[in-house]
C-alpha positions as CSV (number, residue, x, y, z in Angstrom):
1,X,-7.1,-12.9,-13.6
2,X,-7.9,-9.8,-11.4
3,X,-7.5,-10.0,-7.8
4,X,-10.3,-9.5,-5.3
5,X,-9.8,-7.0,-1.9
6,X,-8.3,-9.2,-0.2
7,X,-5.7,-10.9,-2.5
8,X,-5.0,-6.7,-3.2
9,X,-4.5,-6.1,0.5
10,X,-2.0,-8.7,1.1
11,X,-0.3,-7.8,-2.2
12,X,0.0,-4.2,-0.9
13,X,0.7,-5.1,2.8
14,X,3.9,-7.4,1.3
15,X,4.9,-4.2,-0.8
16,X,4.9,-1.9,1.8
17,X,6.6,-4.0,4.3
18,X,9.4,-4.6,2.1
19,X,9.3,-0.3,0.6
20,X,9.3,-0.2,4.9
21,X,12.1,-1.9,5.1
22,X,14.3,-1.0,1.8
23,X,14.3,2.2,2.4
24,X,15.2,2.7,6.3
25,X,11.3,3.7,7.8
26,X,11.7,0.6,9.7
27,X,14.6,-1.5,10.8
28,X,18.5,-0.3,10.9
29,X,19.2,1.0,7.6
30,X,19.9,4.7,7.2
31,X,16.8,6.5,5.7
32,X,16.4,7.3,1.9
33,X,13.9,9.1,0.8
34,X,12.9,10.1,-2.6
35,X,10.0,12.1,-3.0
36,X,7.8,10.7,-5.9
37,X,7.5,7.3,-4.3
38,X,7.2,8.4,-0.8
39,X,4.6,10.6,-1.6
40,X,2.9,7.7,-3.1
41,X,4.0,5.2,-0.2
42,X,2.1,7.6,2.8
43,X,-0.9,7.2,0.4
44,X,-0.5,3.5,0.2
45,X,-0.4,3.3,4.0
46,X,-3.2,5.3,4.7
47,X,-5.1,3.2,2.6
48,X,-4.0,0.1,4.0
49,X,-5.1,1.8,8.2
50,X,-8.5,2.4,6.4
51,X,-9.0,-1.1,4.7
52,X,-7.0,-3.3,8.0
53,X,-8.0,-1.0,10.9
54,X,-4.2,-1.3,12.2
55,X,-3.2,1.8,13.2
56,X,0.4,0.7,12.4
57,X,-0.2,1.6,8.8
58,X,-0.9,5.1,9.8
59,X,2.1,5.8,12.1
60,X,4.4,4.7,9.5
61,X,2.9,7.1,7.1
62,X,3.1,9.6,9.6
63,X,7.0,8.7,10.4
64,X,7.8,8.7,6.2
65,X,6.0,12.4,6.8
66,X,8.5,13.4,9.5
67,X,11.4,12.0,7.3
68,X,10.7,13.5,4.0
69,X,9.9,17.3,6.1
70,X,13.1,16.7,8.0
71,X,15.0,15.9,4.2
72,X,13.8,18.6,3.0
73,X,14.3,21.1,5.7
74,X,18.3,19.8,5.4
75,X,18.5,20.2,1.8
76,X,17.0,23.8,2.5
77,X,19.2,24.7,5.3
78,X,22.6,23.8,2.8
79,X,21.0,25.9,0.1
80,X,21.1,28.4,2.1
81,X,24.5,28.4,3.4
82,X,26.0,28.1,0.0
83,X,23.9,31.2,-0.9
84,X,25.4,33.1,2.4
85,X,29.3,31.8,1.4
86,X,28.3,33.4,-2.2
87,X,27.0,36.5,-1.0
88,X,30.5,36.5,1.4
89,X,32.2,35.9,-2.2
90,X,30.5,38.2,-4.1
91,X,30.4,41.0,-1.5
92,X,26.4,41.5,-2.5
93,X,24.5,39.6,0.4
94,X,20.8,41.6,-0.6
95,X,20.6,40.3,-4.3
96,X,21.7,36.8,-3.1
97,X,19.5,36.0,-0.2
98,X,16.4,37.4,-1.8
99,X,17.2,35.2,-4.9
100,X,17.4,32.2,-1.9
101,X,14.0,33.2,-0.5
102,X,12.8,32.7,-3.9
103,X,14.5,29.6,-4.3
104,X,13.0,28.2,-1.0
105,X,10.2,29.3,-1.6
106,X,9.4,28.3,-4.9
């Protein structure tokens, strides 16, 4: 038997709480983000601040935002320092860091 809106809400309030939770947006657990199912989370809590009207929903999307960009900006910032100790190896810095532009880029 299909649920109605509401039975969906609290379904999807209950998931969220718990993804919340599970992977560090809220409470004391260090952060872990993947990117598939985040991307899918901030969707999930936008929908939930349009359907509830609690404005909680949206400033956790907005904090899972701020996690993934600052992730991602990490994971950039070590590509690029192995790329610079490669171009110190190599002794060819210009091939190497345009090939990382690409790479960050792209």
């Amino acid at each position: 038997m299909a649920m109605n809106e509401q039975e969906t809400t609290a379904f999807v309030r209950k998931l969220m709480t718990a993804f919340a939770e599970r992977t560090g947006l809220v409470g004391g657990r260090a952060p872990t983000r993947y990117l598939w199912t985040d991307a899918f989370a901030v969707c999930n809590l936008l929908e939930l601040e349009r359907r509830t009207g609690d404005d909680r929903y949206r400033e956790l999307a907005l904090r899972l935002v701020e996690q993934v960009h600052r992730g991602l900006a990490l994971v950039q910032s070590v590509e690029y320092s192995n790329a610079e100790l490669q171009n110190v190896r190599r002794n060819s810095s210009a091939v190497n860091l345009s090939r990382t532009a690409q790479i960050s880029t792209g």
